[in-house]
C-alpha positions, 0 to 999 in steps of 0.5 A: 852333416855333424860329426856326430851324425858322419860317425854313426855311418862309419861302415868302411875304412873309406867312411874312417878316412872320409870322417878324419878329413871331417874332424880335421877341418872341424879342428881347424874351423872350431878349434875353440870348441875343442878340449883338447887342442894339441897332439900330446893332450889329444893323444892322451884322451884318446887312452883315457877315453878308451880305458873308460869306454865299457862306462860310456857304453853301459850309460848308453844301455849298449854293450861295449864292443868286442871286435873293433870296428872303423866306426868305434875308431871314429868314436874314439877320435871324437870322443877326444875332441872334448873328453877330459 
């Protein structure tokens, strides 16, 4: 299963943690597909990404979220992997 697929089964605190022990070996197996590849730029990603994120949901036709859930916080630590 994907990254991508695995986040959109987010459902649980138990899935959140199953996916970041995903993205983590994704890190350590395809380190040079990732846009961010040190905590401090990851990190800072991971704000951008969230001050922008009511854009990615209006591209995406869907309303941005208003209570968060495990998945949305899978979507924001994916999302970091590659946003600028």
């Amino acid at each position: 299963m994907t990254l991508d697929e695995q986040v959109e089964k987010i459902r649980s605190q138990q899935d959140f943690i199953l996916f970041v022990k995903a993205l983590a070996e994704d890190f350590k197996q395809n380190k040079d597909q990732w846009e961010n590849q040190n905590i401090s730029a990851y990190l800072e990603t991971i704000g951008a990404w969230v001050a922008d994120m009511d854009g990615y949901y209006a591209n995406m036709g869907q309303p941005p979220p208003q209570n968060p859930s495990w998945r949305l916080f899978g979507q924001i630590l994916l999302a970091a992997k590659i946003y600028e």
